[in-house]
N, C-alpha and C positions, 0 to 999 in steps of 0.2 A: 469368357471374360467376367469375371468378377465385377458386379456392380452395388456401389457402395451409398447411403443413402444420403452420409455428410462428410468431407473432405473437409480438414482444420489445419488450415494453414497457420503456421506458428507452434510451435513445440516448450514453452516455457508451463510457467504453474498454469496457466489461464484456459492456453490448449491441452494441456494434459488432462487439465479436472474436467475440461469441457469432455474431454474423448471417454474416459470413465463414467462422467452420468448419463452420457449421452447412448454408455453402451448397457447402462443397467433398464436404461429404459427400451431396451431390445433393438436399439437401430442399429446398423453395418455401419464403423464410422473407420477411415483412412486419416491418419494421424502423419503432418508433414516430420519427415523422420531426424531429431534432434542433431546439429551439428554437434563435433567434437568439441568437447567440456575447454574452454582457454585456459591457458599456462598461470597461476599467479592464485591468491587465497580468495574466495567469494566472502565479501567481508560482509553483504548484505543482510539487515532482520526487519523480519516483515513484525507488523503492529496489527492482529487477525483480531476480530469482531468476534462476537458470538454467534452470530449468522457465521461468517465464514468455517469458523471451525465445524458449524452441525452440517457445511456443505462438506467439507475433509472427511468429517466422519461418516456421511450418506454414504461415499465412496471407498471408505476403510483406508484414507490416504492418513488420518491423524493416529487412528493404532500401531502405523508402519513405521512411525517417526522415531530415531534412539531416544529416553527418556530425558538427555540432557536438551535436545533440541528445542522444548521449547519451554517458556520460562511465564508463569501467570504475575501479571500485574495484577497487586491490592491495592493501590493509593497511585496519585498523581497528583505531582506538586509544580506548578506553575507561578513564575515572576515573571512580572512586568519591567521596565528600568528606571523607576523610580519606588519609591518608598510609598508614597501614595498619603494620603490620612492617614492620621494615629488609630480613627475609628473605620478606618477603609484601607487596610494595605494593599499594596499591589498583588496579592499573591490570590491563588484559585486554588483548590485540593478537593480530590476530587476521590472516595472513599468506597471500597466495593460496600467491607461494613455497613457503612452511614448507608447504603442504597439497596443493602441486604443481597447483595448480590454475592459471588462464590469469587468473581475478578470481575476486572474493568474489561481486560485483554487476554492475550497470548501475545509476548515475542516469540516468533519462530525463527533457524536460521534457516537462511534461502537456502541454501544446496542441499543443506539434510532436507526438505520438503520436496525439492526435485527430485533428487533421489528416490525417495518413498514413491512418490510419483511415477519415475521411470519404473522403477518394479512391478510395481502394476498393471501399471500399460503393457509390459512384454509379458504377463501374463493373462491379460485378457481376452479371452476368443473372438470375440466382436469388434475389438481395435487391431486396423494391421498398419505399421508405419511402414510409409513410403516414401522410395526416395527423388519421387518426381510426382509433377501434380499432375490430379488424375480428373476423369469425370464422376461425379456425383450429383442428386438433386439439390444441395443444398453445399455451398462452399461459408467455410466460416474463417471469418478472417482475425485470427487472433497474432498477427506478428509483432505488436509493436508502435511503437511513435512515427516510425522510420517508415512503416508497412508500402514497399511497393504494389502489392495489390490492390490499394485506397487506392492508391495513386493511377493506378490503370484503368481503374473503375471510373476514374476524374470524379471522386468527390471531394468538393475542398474542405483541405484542413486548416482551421483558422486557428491561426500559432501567434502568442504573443510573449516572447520573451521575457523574462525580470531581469536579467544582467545581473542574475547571482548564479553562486556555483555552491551544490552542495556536496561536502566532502564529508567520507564515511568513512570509520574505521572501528576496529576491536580494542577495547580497552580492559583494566583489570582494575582492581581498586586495594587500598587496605584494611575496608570493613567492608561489612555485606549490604549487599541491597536490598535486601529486605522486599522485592517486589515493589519496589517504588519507583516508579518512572518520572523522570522528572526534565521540566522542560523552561527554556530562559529567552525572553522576548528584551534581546536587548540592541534597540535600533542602531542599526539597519537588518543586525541580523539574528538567526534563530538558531537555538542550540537545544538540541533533545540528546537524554542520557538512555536509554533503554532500558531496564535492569536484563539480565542474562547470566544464564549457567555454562556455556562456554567459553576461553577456554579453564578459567578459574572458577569452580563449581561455586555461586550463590556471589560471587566477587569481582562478576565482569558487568560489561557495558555497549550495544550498542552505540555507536554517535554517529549521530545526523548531524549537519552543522551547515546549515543555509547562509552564506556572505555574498557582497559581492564582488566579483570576478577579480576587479584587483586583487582586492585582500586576500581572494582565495589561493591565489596564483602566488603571492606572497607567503603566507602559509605553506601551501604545496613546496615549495622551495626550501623549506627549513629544513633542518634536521632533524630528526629524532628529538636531539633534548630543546631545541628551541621551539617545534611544534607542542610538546608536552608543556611546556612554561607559558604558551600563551592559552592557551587548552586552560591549563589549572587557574591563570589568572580570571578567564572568562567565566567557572564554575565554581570559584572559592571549596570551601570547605566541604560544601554540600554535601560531595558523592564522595569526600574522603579523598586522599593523595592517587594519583588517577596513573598509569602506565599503558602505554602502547603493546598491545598485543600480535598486533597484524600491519598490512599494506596499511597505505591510503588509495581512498578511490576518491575520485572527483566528478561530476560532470553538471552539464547546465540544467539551469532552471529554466518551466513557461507552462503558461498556462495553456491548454490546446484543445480543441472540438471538432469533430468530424460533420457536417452539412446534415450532415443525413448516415443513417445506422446499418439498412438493409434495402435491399430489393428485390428484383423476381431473381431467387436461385442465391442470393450472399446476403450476410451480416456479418457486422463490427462488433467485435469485443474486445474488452478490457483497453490498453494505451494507445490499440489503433482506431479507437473511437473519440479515448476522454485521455488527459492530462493533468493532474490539476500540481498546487504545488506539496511535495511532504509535510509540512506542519503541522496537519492533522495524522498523517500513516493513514489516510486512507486510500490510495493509489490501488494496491492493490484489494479489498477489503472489494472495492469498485467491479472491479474486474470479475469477482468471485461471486459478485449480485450479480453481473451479467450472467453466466454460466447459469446460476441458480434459476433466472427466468426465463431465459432460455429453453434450455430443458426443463421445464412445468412448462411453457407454453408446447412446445413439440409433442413433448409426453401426453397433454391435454387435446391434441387437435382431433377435431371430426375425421373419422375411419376414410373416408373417401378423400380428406385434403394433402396434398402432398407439403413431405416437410420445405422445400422451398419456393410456396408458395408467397408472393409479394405482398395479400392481404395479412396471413398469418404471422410472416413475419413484423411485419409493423403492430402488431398484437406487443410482441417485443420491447421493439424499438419506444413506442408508447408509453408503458412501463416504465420505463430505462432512463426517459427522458428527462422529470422533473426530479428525481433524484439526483443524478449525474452532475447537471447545471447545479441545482441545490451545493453541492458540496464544492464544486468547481467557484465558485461564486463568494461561498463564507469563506474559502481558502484564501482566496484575491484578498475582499474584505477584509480580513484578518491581517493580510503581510501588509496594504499598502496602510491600515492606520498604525502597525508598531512600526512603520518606516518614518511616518509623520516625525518630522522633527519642532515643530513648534509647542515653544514649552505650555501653552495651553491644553495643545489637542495629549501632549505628554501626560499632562497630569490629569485629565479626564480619564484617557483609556486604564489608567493604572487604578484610580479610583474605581472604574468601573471594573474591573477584575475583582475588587476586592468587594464590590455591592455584590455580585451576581454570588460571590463566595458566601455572603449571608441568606442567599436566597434560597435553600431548600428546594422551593417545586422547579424552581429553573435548574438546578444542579439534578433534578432526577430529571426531567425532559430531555437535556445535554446528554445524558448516562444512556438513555432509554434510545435517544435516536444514533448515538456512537456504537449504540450494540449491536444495532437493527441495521445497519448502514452495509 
């Protein structure tokens, strides 16, 4: 019988890149074996760091990707919903130029990155997917928000709802995006453009579009040209005359945190540890630091320690920690004051968009830890 050193429960980007570093660094790992792909368009695009992507490309997951897949942000252009001072508008921009850097980001789309993913994995000699769970030293639990195996474990997940719902879709434009990502704080809710080369080369768009739950449900409901009419009213001119490309996806929003990360023989990664809300795109970006520490922790351990050992992995978990909350925390932060309806706290935070926009050493700190994240 085959005996495997980590067993990775959950099969999305999070397990797959775990099962890849984890087999460059020479361990036996048994990868839980991906259910069948669902019926209907993956409308998803992930917002990758620069950590993230040098983790894709440790694993040759980002050279595997087709070239329209994924799309570099130069600039990022943020409104508040108000005008702000004449000498402080509400807006933030945020310049790879101005910070000397090459991009801010990558959009990637989710399924071309599965994909690349799943190809690798089946040709790995060191990963073998299984399709029942097996024994190993170390199980690693990357399934998810949902993850039954937290749950068997009994650690609690402290889940706090926002009673919003964010609805995603593909859009197309009538001029180019130029690599401009652009994002609209306008209370109650949050609306991010993506820029993207799919399926209109240099012309499309992901959309995030955080409301809540009424409204969203309202929306959901429309049609085709009434969801686009209220769409273009909420983004004016900005991105140009905007069209539907794809489905809509919907689902709820909350903030969530796992008790505790690992113990003797398991650990939490990526959403079955942490939650936080989209407005930053660091969700996953999260998840891919996990993996990253992960594997340097394993990779690193003294020759005699076993990989699921309870002290080693709290080496991890440690790590993991003040990061994770970090972001978790400026996310809350962030939605509950553009939620604030009192025209005071209004015109502060708008004003304060447009201070920190004249701030130089704060707009490269901001850049410096969005990269690193």
């Amino acid at each position: 019988m085959v005996r495997y050193d980590v067993y990775i429960r959950g099969s999305g980007i999070v397990g797959k890149t775990l099962a890849l570093a984890l087999a460059r660094a020479g361990l036996g790992v048994a990868l839980q074996r991906a259910p069948g792909r669902p019926a209907g368009q993956d409308v998803r695009a992930y917002a990758l760091s620069a950590r993230s992507v040098a983790l894709l490309r440790s694993v040759k997951a980002w050279d595997a990707l087709p070239p329209d897949a994924a799309t570099p942000v130069y600039d990022m252009h943020i409104e508040g919903d108000a005008p702000g001072h004449q000498l402080l508008p509400g807006v933030l921009e945020f310049s790879a130029w101005e910070q000397q850097l090459g991009e801010l980001a990558w959009i990637v789309d989710a399924q071309a990155l599965e994909d690349a993913l799943a190809q690798l994995v089946r040709f790995q000699p060191h990963v073998s997917e299984v399709d029942a769970p097996i024994e190993a030293a170390l199980t690693a639990i990357c399934e998810g928000k949902a993850s039954a195996a937290r749950e068997a474990l009994g650690v609690e997940w402290v889940r706090h709802p926002y009673g919003h719902t964010a609805i995603a879709a593909r859009l197309a434009s009538d001029r180019p995006h130029n690599g401009v990502a652009r994002q609209w704080f306008r209370s109650p809710d949050v609306l991010a453009l993506l820029p993207f080369d799919r399926p209109d080369a240099g012309r499309s768009y992901g959309l995030v579009w955080s409301l809540p739950e009424a409204r969203a449900q309202e929306l959901m409901a429309l049609d085709e040209a009434g969801f686009m009419q209220a769409l273009q009213e909420a983004t004016g001119d900005a991105a140009g005359a905007l069209a539907l490309r794809s489905e809509r996806a919907a689902w709820p929003l909350a903030i969530a945190r796992a008790s505790r990360c690992s113990g003797e023989g398991w650990v939490l990664l990526g959403d079955a540890a942490h939650v936080v809300h989209p407005l930053a795109g660091q969700g996953l970006n999260l998840g891919l630091a996990d993996v990253d520490v992960l594997a340097r922790v394993l990779r690193e351990r003294e020759p005699w320690r076993p990989v699921g050992d309870a002290k080693l992995l709290r080496r991890y978990e440690r790590t993991r920690a003040a990061p994770t909350w970090a972001m978790g925390q400026l996310t809350d932060g962030l939605l509950h004051l553009f939620a604030a309806s009192a025209p005071a706290v209004r015109e502060l935070r708008n004003r304060g968009l447009g201070l920190v926009n004249h701030l130089s050493p704060v707009k490269r700190w901001l850049t410096r830890r969005a990269l690193d994240s």
